[in-house]
C-alpha positions in Angstrom: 0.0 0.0 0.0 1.2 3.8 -0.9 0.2 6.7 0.9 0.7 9.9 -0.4 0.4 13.3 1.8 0.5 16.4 0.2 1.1 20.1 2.1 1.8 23.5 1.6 -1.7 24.6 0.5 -3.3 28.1 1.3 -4.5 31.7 0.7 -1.9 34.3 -2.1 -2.7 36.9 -3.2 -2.0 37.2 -7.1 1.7 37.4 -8.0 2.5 35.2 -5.0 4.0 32.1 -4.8 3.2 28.7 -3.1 5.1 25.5 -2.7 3.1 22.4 -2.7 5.0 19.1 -1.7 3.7 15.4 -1.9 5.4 12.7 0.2 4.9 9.2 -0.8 5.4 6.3 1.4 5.0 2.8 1.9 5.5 -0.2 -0.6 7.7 1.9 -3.0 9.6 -0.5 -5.6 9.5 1.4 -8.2 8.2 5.0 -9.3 7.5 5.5 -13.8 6.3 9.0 -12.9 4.7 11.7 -10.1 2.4 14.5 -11.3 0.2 17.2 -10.2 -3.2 17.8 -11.3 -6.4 20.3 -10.2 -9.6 20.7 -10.1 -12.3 23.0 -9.4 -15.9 22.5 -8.6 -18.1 21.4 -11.5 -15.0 20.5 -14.2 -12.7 17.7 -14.5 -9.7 16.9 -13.1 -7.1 18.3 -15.4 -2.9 17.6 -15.6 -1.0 20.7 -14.2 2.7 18.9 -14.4 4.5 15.8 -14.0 7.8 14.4 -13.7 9.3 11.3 -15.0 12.2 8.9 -12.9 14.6 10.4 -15.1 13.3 13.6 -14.4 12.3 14.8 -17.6 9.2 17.1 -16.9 5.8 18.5 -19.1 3.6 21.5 -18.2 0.2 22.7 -18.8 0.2 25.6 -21.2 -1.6 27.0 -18.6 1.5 27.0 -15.8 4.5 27.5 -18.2 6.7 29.8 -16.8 5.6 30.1 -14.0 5.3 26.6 -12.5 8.5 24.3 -11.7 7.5 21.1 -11.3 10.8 18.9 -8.5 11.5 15.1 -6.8 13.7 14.3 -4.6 14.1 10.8 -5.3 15.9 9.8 -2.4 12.5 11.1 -0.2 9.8 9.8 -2.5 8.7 13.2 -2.9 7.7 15.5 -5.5 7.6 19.5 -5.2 5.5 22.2 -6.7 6.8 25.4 -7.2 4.4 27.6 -8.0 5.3 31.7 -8.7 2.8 34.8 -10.0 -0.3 32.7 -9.2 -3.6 34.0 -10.5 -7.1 33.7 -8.9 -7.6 31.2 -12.1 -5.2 29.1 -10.1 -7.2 28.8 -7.6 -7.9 25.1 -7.3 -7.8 21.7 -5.1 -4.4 20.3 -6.1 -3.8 16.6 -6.2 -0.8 14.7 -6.3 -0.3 11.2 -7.7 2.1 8.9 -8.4 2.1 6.2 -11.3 3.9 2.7 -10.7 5.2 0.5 -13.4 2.8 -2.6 -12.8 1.0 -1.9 -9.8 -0.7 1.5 -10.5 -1.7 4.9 -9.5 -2.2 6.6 -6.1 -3.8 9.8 -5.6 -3.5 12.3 -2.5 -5.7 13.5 -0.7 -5.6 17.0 -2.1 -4.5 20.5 -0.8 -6.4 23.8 -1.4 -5.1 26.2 -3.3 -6.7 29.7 -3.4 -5.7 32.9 -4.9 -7.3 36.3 -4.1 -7.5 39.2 -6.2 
C-alpha cells in the first residue's frame, strides 16, 4: 500500500508564490512518474505537471513559466513550485504517483486559493 500526503496549500494573493510538496510512502519499488493535477468545482480533473524517474518534466500551457515542477528521489517526494499565481489558479491540487505494474495513487488533495 502507498500513501501519499500532500502540504503547503493556502490563501496568495495574485503574484505570490506557493510550494506544494507530496510525500509518498509505503510499498515503493519502483516510481515511472509523479504529477500534479487540479480541479475546481463542476470540471474535470485536469494535468497541471509531471515528472518522470529520469526527471524529464511536461507543463500545462496553462502553468508555463511560472510553475517548476521537482522530486527528490531519495524522499519519494515530489515538489510544486508555484510563482505569479492567478485567482484562475485557484484550485484543489492533487498529487499522484504512477507505478510500473502496480498502478496509481492519488492524494488527498491541498487547497489552493488565490485572491484578487
Amino acid at each position: 500500500q502507498v500513501q501519499l500526503v500532500e502540504s503547503g496549500g493556502g490563501l496568495v494573493q495574485a503574484g505570490g508564490s506557493l510550494r506544494l510538496s507530496c510525500a509518498a510512502s509505503g510499498s515503493i519499488h519502483s516510481i515511472d512518474l509523479m504529477d500534479w493535477y487540479r480541479q475546481v468545482p463542476g470540471k474535470q480533473r485536469e494535468l497541471v505537471a509531471y515528472i518522470t524517474s529520469g526527471g524529464s518534466t511536461v507543463y500545462a500551457d496553462s502553468v508555463k513559466g511560472r510553475f517548476t515542477v521537482s522530486r527528490d528521489n531519495a524522499k519519494n517526494t515530489v515538489y510544486l513550485q508555484m510563482n505569479s499565481l492567478k485567482p484562475e489558479d485557484t484550485a484543489v491540487y492533487y498529487c499522484r504517483l504512477v507505478a510500473a505494474g502496480v498502478g496509481a495513487y492519488w492524494g488527498q488533495g491541498t487547497q489552493v486559493t488565490v485572491s484578487s
